[in-house]
C-alpha positions as CSV (number, residue, x, y, z in Angstrom):
1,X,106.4,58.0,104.2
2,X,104.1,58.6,107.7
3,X,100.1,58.8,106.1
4,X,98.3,62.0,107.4
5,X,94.5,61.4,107.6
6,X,93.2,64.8,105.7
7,X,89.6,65.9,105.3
8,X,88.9,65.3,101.7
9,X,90.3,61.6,101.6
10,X,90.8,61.0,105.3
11,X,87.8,59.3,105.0
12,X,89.5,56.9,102.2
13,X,92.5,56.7,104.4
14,X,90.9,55.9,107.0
15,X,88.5,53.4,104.9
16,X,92.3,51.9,104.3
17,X,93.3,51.6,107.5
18,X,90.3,50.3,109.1
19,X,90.7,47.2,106.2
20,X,94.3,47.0,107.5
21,X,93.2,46.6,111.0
22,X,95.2,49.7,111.9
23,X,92.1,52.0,113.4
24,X,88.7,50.6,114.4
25,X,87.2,54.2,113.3
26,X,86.5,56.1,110.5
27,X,87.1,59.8,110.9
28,X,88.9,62.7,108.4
29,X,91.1,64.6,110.0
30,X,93.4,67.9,109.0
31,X,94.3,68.5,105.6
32,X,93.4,68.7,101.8
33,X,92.6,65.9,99.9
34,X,92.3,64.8,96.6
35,X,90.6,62.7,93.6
36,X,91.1,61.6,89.8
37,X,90.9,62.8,86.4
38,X,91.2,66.2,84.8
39,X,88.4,68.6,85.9
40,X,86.0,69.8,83.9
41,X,85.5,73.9,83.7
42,X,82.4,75.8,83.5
43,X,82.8,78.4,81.3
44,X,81.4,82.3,82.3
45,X,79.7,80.5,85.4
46,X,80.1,83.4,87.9
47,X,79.9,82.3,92.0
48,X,79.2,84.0,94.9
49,X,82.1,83.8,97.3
50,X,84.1,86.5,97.9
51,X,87.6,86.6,96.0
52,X,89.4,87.4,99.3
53,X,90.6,84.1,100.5
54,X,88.3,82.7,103.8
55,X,90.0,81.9,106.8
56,X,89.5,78.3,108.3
57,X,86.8,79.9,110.4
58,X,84.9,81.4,107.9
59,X,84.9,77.6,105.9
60,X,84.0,75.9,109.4
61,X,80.4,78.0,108.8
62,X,79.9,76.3,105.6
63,X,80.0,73.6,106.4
64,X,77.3,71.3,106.7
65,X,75.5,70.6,109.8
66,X,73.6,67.6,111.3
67,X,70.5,70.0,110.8
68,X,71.3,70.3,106.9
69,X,71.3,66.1,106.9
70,X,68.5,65.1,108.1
71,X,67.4,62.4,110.7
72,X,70.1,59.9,111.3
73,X,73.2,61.6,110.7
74,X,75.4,61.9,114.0
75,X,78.0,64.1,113.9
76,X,81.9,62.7,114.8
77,X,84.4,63.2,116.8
78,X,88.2,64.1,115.5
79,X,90.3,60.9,116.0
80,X,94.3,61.3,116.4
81,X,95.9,60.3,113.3
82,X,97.1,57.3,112.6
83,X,100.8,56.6,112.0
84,X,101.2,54.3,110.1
85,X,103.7,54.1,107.1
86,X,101.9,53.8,103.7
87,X,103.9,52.6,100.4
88,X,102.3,52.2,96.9
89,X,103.4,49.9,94.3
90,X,102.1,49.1,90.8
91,X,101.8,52.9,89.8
92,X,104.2,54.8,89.0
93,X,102.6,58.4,88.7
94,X,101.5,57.8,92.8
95,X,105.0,56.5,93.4
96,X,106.6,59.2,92.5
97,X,104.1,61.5,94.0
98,X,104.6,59.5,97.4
99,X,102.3,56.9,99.7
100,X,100.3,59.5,101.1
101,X,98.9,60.6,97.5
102,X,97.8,56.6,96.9
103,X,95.2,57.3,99.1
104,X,94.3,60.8,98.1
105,X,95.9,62.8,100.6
106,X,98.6,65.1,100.0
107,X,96.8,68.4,99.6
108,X,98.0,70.7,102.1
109,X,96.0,74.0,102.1
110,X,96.6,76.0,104.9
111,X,92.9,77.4,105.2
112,X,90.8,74.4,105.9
113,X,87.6,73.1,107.8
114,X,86.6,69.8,107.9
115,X,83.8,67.4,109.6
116,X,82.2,63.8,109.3
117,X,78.9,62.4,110.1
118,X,78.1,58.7,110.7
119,X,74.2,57.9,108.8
120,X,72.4,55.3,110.9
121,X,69.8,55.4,108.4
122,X,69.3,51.4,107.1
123,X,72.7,50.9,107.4
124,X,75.7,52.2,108.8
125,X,77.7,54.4,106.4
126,X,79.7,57.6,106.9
127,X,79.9,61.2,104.8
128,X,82.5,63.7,105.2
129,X,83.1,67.2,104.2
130,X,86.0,69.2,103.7
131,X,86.5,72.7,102.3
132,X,89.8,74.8,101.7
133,X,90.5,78.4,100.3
134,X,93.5,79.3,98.2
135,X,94.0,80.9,94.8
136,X,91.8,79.4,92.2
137,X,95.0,78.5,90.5
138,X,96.4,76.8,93.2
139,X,93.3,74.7,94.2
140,X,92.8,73.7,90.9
141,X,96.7,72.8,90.6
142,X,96.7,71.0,93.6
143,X,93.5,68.9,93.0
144,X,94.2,67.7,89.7
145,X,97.8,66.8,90.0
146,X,96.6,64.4,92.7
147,X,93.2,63.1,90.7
148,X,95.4,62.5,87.8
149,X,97.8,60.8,89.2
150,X,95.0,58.6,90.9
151,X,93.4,58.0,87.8
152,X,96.4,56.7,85.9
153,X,96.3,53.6,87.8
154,X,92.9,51.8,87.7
155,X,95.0,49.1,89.7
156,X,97.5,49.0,92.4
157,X,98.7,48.2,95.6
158,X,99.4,50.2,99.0
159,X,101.2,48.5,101.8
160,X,99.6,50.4,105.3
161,X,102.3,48.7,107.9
162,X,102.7,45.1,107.5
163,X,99.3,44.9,105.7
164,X,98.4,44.9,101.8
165,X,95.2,46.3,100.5
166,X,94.7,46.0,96.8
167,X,93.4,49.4,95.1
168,X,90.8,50.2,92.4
169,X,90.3,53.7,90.7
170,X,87.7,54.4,88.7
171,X,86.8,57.8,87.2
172,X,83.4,59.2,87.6
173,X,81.6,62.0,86.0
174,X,80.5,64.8,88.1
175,X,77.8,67.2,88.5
176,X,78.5,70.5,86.6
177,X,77.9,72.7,90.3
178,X,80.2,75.2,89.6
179,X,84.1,76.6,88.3
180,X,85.6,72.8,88.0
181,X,85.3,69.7,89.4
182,X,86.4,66.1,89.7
183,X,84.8,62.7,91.1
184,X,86.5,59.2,91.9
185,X,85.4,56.0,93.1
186,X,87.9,54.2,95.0
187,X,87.8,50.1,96.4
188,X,89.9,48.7,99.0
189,X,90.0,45.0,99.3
190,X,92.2,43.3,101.9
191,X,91.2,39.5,101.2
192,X,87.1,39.2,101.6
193,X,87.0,42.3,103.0
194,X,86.1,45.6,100.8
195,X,85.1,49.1,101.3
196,X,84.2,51.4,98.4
197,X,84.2,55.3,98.6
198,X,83.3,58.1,96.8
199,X,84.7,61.4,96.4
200,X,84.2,64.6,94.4
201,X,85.5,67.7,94.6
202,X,84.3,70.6,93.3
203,X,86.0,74.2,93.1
204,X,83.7,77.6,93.9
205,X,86.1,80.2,92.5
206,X,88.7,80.6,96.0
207,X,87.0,78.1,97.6
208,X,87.4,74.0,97.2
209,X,84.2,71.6,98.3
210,X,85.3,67.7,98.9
211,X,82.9,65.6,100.0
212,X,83.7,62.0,100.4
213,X,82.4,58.7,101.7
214,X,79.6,56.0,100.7
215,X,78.2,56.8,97.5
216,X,74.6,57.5,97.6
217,X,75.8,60.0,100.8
218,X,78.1,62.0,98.5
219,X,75.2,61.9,95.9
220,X,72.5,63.0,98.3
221,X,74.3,65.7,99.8
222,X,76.8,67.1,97.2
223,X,74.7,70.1,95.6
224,X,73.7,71.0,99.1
225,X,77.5,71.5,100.7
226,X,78.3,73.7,97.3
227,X,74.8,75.7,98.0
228,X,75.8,76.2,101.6
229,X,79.1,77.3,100.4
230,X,77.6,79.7,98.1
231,X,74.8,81.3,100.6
232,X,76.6,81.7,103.9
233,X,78.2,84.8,105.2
């Protein structure tokens, strides 16, 4: 199965593939992503984005900007996505949902917006955001059917071309911003080498919020992607 680099785990892809020695960069690209465990609801919380769905273009004006960051964020460019095949073995609930899912990506939302930063600030690390608009129902179908699936596996492995990178998934709790949401933390390790990388996504009524990548990043700038989400017209 061919891996497609999608905003809300491109950035884990990518974190895979840059382990694997398939890409020297770390960039999301196009799609939904994904995360573990079953969300948690907010009951009666009411938010404001409109119940129409947004269009890719409305979510590409919430999302953050170098000027909501801060100093030492650099905005990146897109990449072309990698093709390289991805197999998972060692858990059945991701091999049945397909390699592509093993590394939280196999969302596909057709109203999307997507970008990544690279934080110079002490030490190189990245941040990515991605949003999507669908049904409520459909987001929150999508999301956990891939968290769960993530989740049910706190080991296994993922062969990205000739290369194998042992997995690690480990629920996290996460903040109570709005409708639902769900966090992960996920570490490859090919030998010596690891990466870690958060990601928590969180659902404002049509609209989904993923923001991945090191994480003190996703900490530092989670409640202000769902606040831009929230405000902007």
């Amino acid at each position: 199965m061919r891996l497609h680099a999608t905003p809300v785990t491109s950035l884990s892809t990518l974190a895979v593939l840059a382990l694997a020695g398939c890409t020297s960069s770390s960039t999301p690209a196009d799609d939904p992503a994904s995360s573990a465990s079953a969300p948690t609801q907010q009951e009666g919380k009411h938010s404001p984005v409109p119940e129409l769905l947004l269009s890719s273009a409305a979510l590409s004006k919430r999302l953050l900007a170098e000027s909501d960051l801060g100093e030492g964020y650099t905005r990146k460019p897109q990449q072309p996505r990698p093709q390289d095949d991805v197999v998972v073995s060692g858990c059945p609930a991701l091999e049945e949902l397909g390699g592509d899912a093993a590394v939280g990506d196999s969302l596909d939302f057709p109203r999307k917006a997507k970008v990544s930063f690279t934080y110079t600030g002490g030490s190189d690390s990245e941040v990515a955001e991605e949003l999507y608009s669908d049904t409520a129902a459909k987001l929150s179908r999508g999301v956990s059917r891939i968290f769960d699936a993530m989740i049910s596996c706190p080991t296994y492995r993922i062969l990205v071309g000739s290369t194998s990178v042992d997995m690690g998934t480990e629920q996290m709790a996460a903040p109570p911003l709005s409708d639902e949401q769900w966090s992960q933390l996920l570490t490859y390790s090919v030998g010596p080498q690891r990466s870690v990388v958060q990601q928590t996504a969180i659902r404002i009524a049509n609209v989904l919020v993923i923001v991945s990548g090191s994480p003190g990043l996703v900490d530092a700038h989670l409640a202000q992607a769902v606040d831009k989400v929230q405000r902007t017209r």
